[in-house]
FILUM-642467 format. One record per atom (N, C-alpha, C): residue in one letter; atom name; y, x, z. Coordinates in nm, 3 decimals. Example, Ala and Ser with C-alpha at 12.3 -4.5 7.8 and 13.67 -1.06 7.14 Angstrom:
2
<site residuo="A" atomo="N" y="-0.569" x="1.319" z="0.780"/>
<site residuo="A" atomo="CA" y="-0.450" x="1.230" z="0.780"/>
<site residuo="A" atomo="C" y="-0.330" x="1.320" z="0.780"/>
<site residuo="S" atomo="N" y="-0.225" x="1.285" z="0.708"/>
<site residuo="S" atomo="CA" y="-0.106" x="1.367" z="0.714"/>
<site residuo="S" atomo="C" y="0.003" x="1.290" z="0.787"/>
END
This chain:
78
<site residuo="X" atomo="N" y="10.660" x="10.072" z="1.686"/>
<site residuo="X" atomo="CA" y="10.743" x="9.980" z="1.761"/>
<site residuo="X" atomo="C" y="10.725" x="9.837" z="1.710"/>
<site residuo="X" atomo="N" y="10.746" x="9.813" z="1.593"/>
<site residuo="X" atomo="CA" y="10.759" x="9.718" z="1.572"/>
<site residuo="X" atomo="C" y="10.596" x="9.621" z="1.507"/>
<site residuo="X" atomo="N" y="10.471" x="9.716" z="1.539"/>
<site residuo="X" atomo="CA" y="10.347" x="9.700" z="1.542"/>
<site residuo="X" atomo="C" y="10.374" x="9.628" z="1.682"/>
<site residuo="X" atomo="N" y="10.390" x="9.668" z="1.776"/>
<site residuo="X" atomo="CA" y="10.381" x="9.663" z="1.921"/>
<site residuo="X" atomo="C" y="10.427" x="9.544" z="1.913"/>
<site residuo="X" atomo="N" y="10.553" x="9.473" z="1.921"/>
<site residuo="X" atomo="CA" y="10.664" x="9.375" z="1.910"/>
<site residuo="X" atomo="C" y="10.545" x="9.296" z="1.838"/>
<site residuo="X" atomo="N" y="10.484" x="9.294" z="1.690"/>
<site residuo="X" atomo="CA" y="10.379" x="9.183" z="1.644"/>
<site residuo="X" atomo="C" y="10.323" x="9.154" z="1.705"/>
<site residuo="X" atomo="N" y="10.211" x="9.271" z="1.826"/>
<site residuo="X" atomo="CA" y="10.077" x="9.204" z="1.854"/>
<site residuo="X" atomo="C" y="10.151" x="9.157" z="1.965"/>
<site residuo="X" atomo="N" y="10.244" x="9.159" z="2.050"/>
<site residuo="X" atomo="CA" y="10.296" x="9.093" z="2.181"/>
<site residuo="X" atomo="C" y="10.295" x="8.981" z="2.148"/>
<site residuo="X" atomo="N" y="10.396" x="8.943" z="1.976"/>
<site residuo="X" atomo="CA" y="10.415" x="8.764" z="1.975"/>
<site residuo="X" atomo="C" y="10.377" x="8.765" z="1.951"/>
<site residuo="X" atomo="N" y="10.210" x="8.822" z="1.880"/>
<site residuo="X" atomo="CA" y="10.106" x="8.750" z="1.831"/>
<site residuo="X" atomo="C" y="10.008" x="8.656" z="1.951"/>
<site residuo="X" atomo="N" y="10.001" x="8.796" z="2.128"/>
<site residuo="X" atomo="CA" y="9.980" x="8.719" z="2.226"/>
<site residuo="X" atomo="C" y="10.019" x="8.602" z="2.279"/>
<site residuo="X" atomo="N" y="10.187" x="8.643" z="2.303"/>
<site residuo="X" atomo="CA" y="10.180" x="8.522" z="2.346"/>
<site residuo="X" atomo="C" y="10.197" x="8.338" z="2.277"/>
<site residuo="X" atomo="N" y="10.189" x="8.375" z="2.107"/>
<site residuo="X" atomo="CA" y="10.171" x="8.265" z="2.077"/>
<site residuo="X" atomo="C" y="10.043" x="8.204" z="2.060"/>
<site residuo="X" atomo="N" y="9.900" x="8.297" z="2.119"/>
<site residuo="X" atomo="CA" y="9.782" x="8.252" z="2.170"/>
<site residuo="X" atomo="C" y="9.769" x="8.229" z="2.265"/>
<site residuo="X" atomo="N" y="9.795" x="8.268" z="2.375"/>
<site residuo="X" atomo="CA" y="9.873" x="8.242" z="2.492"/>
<site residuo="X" atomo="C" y="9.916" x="8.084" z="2.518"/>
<site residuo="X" atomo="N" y="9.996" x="8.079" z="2.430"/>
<site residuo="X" atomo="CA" y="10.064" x="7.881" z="2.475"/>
<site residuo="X" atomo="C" y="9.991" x="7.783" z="2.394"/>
<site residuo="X" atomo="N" y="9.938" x="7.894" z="2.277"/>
<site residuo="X" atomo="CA" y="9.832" x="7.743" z="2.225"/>
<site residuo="X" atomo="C" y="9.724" x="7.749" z="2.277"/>
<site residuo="X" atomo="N" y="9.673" x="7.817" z="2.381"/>
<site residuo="X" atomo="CA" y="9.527" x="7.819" z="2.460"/>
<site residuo="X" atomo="C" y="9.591" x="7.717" z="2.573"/>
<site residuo="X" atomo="N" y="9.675" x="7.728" z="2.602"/>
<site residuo="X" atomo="CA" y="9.733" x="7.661" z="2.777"/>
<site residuo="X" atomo="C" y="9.731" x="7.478" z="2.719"/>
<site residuo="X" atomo="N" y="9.798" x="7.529" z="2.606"/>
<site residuo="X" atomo="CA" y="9.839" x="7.345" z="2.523"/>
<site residuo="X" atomo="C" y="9.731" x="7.255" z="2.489"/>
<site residuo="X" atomo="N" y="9.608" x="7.335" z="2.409"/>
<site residuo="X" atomo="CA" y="9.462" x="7.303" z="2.390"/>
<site residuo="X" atomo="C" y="9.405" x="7.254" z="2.548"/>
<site residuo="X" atomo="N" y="9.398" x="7.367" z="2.633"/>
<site residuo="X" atomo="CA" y="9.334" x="7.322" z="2.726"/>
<site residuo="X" atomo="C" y="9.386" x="7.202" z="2.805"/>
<site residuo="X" atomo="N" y="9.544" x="7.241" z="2.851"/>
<site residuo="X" atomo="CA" y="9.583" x="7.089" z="2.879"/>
<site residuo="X" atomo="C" y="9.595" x="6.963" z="2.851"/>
<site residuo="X" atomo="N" y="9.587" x="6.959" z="2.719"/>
<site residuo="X" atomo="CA" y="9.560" x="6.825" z="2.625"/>
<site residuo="X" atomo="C" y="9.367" x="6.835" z="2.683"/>
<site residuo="X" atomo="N" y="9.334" x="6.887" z="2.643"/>
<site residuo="X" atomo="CA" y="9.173" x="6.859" z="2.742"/>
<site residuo="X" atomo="C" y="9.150" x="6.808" z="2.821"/>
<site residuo="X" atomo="N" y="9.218" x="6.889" z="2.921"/>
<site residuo="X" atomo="CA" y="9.180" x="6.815" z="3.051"/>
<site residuo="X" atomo="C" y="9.265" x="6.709" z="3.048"/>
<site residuo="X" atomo="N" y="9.366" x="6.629" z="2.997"/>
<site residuo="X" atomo="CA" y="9.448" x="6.508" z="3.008"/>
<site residuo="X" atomo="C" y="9.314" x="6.404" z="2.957"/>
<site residuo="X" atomo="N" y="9.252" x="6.496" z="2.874"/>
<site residuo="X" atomo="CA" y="9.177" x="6.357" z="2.762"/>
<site residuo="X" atomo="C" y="9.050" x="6.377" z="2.837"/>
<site residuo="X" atomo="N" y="8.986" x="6.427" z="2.914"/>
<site residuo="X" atomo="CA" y="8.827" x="6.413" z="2.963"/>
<site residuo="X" atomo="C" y="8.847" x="6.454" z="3.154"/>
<site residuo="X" atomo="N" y="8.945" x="6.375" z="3.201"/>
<site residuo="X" atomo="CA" y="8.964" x="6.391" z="3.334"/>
<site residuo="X" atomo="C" y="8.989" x="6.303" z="3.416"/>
<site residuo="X" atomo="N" y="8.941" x="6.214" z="3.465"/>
<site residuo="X" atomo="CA" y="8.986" x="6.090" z="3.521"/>
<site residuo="X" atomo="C" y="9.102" x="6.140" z="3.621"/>
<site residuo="X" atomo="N" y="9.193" x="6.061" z="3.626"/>
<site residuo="X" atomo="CA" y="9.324" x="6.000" z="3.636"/>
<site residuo="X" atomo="C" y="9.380" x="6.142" z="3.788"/>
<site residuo="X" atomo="N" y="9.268" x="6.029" z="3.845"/>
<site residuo="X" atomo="CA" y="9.292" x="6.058" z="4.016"/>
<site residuo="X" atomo="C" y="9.246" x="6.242" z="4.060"/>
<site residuo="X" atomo="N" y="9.207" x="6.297" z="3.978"/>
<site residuo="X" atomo="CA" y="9.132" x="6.396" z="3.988"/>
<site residuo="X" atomo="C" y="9.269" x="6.519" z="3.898"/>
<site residuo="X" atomo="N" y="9.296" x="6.458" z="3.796"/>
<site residuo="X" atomo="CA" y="9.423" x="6.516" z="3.750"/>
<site residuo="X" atomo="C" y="9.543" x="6.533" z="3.819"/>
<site residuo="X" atomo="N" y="9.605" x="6.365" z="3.890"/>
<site residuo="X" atomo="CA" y="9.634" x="6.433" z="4.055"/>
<site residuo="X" atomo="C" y="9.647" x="6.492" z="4.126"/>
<site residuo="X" atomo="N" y="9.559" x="6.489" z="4.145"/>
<site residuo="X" atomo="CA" y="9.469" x="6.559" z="4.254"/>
<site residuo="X" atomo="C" y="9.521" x="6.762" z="4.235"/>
<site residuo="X" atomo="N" y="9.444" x="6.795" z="4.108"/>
<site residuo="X" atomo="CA" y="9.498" x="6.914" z="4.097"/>
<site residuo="X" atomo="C" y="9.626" x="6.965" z="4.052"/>
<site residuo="X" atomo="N" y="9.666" x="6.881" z="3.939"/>
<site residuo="X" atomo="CA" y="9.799" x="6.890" z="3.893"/>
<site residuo="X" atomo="C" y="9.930" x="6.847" z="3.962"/>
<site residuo="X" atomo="N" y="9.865" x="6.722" z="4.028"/>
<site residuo="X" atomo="CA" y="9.972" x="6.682" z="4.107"/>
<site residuo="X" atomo="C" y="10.064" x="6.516" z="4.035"/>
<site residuo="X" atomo="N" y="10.114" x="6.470" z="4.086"/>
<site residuo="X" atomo="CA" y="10.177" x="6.327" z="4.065"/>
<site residuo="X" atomo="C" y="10.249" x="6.332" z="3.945"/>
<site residuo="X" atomo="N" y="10.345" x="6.465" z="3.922"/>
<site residuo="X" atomo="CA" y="10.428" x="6.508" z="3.792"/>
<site residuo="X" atomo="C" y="10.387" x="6.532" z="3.708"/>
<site residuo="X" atomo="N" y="10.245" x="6.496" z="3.604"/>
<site residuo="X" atomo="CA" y="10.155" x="6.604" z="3.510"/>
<site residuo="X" atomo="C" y="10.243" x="6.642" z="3.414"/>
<site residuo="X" atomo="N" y="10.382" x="6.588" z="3.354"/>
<site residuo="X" atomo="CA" y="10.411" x="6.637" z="3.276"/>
<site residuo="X" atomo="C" y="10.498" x="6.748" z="3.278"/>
<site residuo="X" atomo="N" y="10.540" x="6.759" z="3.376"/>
<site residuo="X" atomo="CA" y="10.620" x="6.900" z="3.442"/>
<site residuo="X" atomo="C" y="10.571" x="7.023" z="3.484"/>
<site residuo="X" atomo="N" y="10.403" x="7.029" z="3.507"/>
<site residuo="X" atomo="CA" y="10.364" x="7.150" z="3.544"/>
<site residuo="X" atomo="C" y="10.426" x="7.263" z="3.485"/>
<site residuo="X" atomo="N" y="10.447" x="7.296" z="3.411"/>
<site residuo="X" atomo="CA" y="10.525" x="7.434" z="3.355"/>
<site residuo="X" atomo="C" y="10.624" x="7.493" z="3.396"/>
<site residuo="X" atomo="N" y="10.704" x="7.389" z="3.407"/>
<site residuo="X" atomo="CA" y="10.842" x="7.372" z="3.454"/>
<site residuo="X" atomo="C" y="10.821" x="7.431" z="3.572"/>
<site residuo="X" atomo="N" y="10.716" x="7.336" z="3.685"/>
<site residuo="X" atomo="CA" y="10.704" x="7.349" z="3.844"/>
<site residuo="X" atomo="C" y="10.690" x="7.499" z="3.878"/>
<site residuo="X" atomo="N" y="10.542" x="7.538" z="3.767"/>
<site residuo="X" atomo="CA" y="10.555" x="7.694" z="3.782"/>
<site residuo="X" atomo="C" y="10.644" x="7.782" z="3.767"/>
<site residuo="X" atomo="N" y="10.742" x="7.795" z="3.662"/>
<site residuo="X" atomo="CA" y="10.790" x="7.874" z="3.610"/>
<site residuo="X" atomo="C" y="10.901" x="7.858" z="3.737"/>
<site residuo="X" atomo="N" y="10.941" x="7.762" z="3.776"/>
<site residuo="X" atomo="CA" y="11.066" x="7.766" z="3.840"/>
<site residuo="X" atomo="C" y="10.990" x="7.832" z="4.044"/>
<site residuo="X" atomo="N" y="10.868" x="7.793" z="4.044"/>
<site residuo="X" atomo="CA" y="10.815" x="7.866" z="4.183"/>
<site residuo="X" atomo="C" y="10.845" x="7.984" z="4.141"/>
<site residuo="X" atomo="N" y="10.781" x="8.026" z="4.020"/>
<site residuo="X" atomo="CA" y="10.738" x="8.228" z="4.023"/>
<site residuo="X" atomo="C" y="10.903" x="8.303" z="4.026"/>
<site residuo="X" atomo="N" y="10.996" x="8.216" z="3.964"/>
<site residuo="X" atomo="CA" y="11.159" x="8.289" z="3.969"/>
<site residuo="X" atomo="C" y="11.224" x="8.263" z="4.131"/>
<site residuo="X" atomo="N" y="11.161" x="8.138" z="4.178"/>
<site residuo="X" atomo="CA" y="11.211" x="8.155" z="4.352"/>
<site residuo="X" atomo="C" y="11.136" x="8.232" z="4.419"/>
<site residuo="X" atomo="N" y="11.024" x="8.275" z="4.397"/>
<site residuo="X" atomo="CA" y="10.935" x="8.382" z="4.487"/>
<site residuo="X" atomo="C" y="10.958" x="8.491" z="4.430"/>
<site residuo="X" atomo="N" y="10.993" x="8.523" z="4.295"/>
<site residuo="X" atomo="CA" y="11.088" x="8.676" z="4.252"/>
<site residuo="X" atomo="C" y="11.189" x="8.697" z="4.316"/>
<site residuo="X" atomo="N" y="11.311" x="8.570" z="4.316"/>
<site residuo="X" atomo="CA" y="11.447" x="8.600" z="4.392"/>
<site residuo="X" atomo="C" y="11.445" x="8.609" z="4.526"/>
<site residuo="X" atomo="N" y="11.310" x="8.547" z="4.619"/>
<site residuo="X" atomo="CA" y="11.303" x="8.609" z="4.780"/>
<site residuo="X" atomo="C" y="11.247" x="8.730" z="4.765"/>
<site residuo="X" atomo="N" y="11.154" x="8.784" z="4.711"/>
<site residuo="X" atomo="CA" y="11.097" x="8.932" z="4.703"/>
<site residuo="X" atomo="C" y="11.208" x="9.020" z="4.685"/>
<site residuo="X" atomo="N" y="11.331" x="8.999" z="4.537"/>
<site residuo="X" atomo="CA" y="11.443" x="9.111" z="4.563"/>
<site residuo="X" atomo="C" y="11.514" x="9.089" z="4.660"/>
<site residuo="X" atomo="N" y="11.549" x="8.985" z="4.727"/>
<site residuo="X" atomo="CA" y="11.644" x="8.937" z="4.820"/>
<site residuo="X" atomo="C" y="11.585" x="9.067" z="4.974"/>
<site residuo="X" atomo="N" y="11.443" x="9.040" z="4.988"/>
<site residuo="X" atomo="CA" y="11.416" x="9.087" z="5.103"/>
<site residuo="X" atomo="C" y="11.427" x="9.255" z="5.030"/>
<site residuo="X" atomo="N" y="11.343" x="9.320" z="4.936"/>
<site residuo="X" atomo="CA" y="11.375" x="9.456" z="4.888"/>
<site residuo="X" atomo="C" y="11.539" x="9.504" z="4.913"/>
<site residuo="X" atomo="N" y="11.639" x="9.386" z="4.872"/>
<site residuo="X" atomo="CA" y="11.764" x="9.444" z="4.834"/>
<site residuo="X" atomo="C" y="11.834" x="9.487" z="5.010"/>
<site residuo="X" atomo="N" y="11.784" x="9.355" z="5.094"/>
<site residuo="X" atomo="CA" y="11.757" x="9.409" z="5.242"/>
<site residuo="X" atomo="C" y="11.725" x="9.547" z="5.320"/>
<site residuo="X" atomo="N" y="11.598" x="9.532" z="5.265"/>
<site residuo="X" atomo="CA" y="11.539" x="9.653" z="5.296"/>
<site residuo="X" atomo="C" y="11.619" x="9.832" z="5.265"/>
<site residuo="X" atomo="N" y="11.679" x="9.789" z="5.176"/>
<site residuo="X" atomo="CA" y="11.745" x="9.936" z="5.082"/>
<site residuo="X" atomo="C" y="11.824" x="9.921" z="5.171"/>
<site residuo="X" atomo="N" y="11.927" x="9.829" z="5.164"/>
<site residuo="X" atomo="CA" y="12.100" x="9.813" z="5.288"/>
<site residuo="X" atomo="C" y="12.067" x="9.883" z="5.380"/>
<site residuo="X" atomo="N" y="11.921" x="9.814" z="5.460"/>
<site residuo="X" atomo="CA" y="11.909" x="9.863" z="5.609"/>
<site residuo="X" atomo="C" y="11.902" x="10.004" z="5.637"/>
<site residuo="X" atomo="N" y="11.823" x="10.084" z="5.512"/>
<site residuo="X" atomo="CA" y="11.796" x="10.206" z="5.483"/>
<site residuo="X" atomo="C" y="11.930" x="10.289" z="5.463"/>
<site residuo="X" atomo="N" y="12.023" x="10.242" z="5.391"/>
<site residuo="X" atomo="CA" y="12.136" x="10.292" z="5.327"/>
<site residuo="X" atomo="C" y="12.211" x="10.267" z="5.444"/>
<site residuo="X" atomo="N" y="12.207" x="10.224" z="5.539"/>
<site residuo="X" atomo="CA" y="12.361" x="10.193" z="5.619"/>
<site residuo="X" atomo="C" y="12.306" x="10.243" z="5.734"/>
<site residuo="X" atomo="N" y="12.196" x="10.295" z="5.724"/>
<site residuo="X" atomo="CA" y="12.127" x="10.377" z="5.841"/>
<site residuo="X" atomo="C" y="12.153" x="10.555" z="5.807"/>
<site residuo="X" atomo="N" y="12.136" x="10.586" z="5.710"/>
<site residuo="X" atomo="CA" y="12.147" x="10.704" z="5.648"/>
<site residuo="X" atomo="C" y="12.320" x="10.691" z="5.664"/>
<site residuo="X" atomo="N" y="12.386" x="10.645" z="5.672"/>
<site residuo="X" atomo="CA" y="12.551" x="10.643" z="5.683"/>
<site residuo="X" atomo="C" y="12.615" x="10.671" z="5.819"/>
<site residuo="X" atomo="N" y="12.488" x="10.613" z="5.919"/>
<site residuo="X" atomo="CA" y="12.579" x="10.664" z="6.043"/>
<site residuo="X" atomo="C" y="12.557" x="10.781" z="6.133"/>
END
């Protein structure tokens, strides 16, 4: 168990220093408009931007699942 629990934080603290390395990269060998371009106008928020898309496209996925069950369940009721 607690082998398991190491190599996880061992991932993911390679994990954020690969993302941190690379993004300091591309900040330092990317002209401006091209960073923009992919990253977008906010560069210093990308993380943020993601993290907060992938929890609103989780909460419509259960939203429509939790749907789906009701419709099932209140069908089986009558």
């Amino acid at each position: 168990m607690f082998k398991r629990i190491f190599w996880i934080g061992l991932g993911v603290v390679a994990g954020v220093m690969a993302v941190s390395k690379a993004q300091a990269y591309v900040r330092a060998n990317t002209p401006d408009k091209a960073r923009q371009f992919v990253l977008g106008p906010d560069q210093d928020h990308v993380a943020v931007r993601t993290l907060a898309g992938l929890v609103n496209e989780f909460k419509e996925a259960q939203q429509q699942r939790e749907a789906e069950l009701n419709a099932q369940y209140s069908a089986h009721m009558k």
